[in-house]
One Martini backbone bead per residue (centre of mass of N, CA, C, O) as a GRO file, in nm:
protein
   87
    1UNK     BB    1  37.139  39.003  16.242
    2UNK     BB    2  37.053  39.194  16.033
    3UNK     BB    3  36.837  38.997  15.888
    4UNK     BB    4  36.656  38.941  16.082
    5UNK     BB    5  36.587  39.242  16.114
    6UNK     BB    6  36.469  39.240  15.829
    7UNK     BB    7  36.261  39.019  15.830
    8UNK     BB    8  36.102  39.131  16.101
    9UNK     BB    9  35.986  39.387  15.932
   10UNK     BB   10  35.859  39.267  15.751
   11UNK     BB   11  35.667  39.080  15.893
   12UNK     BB   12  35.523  39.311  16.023
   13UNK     BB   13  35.417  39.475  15.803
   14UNK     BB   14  35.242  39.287  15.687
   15UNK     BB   15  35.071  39.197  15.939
   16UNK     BB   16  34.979  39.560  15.927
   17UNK     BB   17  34.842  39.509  15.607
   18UNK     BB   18  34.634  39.295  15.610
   19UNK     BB   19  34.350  39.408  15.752
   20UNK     BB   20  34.331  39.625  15.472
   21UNK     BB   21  34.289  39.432  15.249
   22UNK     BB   22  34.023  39.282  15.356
   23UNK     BB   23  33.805  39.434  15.309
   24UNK     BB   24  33.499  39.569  15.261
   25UNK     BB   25  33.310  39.728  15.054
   26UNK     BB   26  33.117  39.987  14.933
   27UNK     BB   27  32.818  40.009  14.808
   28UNK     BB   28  32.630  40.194  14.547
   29UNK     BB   29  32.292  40.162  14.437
   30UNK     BB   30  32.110  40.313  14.164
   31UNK     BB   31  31.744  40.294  14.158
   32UNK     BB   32  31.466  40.359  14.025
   33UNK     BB   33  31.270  40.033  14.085
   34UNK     BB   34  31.163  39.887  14.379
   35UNK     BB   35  31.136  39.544  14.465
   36UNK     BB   36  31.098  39.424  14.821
   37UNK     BB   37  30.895  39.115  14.806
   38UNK     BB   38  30.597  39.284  14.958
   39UNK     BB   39  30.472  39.435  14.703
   40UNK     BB   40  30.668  39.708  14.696
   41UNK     BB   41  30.729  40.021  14.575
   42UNK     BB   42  31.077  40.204  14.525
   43UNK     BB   43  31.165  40.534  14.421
   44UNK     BB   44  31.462  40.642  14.387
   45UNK     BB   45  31.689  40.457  14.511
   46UNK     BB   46  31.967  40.326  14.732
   47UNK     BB   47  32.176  39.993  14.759
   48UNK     BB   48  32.369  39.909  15.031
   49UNK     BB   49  32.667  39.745  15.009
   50UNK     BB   50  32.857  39.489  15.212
   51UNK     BB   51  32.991  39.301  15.035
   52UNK     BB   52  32.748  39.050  15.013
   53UNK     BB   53  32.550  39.280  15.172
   54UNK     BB   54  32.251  39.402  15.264
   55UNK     BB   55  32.197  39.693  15.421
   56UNK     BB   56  32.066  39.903  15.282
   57UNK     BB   57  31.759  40.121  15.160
   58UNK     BB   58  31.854  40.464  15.038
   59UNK     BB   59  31.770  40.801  14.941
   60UNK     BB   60  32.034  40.951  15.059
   61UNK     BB   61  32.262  40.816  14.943
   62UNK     BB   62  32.610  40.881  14.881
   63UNK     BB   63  32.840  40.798  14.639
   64UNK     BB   64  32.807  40.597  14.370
   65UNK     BB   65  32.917  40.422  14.228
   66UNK     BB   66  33.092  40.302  13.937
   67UNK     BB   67  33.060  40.154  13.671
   68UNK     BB   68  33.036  39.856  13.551
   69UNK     BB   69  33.239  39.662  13.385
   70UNK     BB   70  33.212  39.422  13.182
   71UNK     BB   71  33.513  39.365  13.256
   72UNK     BB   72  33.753  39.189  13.416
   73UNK     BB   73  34.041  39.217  13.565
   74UNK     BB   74  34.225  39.036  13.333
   75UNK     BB   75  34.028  39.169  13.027
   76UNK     BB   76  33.793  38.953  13.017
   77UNK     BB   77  33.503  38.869  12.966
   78UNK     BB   78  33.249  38.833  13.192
   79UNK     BB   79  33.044  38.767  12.988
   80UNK     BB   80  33.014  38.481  12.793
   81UNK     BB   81  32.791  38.593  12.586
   82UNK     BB   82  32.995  38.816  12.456
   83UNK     BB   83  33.131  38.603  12.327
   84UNK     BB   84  33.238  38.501  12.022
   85UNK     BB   85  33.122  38.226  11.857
   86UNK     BB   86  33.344  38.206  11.602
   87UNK     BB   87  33.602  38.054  11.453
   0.00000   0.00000   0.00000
């Protein structure tokens, strides 16, 4: 019986703790010169993703994302042509 509900804890916690880790992040980006598509250019404005969509583009937004590392999660170069040609 104790296990059970020892097990019963864990698979709840999980279940409370899984929509939390799927969030997705807010990304901000501060462009020098933004061209909309429509012929226009915003000069020194900052590009709002959230997920994989372009929420807004505001010249207020703040706290810009920090720099992304050229390496992915893994270690290894994210970029392809930057390794090493060499053998």
């Amino acid at each position: 019986m104790r296990s059970f509900r020892r097990v019963l804890l864990i698979a709840t916690a999980v279940i409370l703790v899984m929509p939390l880790t799927g969030q997705d992040r807010t990304i901000t980006i501060r462009v020098g010169t933004l061209l909309n598509g429509k012929g226009g250019v915003q000069k020194n404005t900052n590009v709002v993703v959230e997920g994989s969509k372009i929420v807004r583009m505001d010249s207020t937004a703040t706290n810009p994302s920090p720099p992304i590392s050229p390496r992915s999660e893994s270690g290894r170069d994210a970029r392809p042509e930057a390794r090493s040609m060499e053998l």
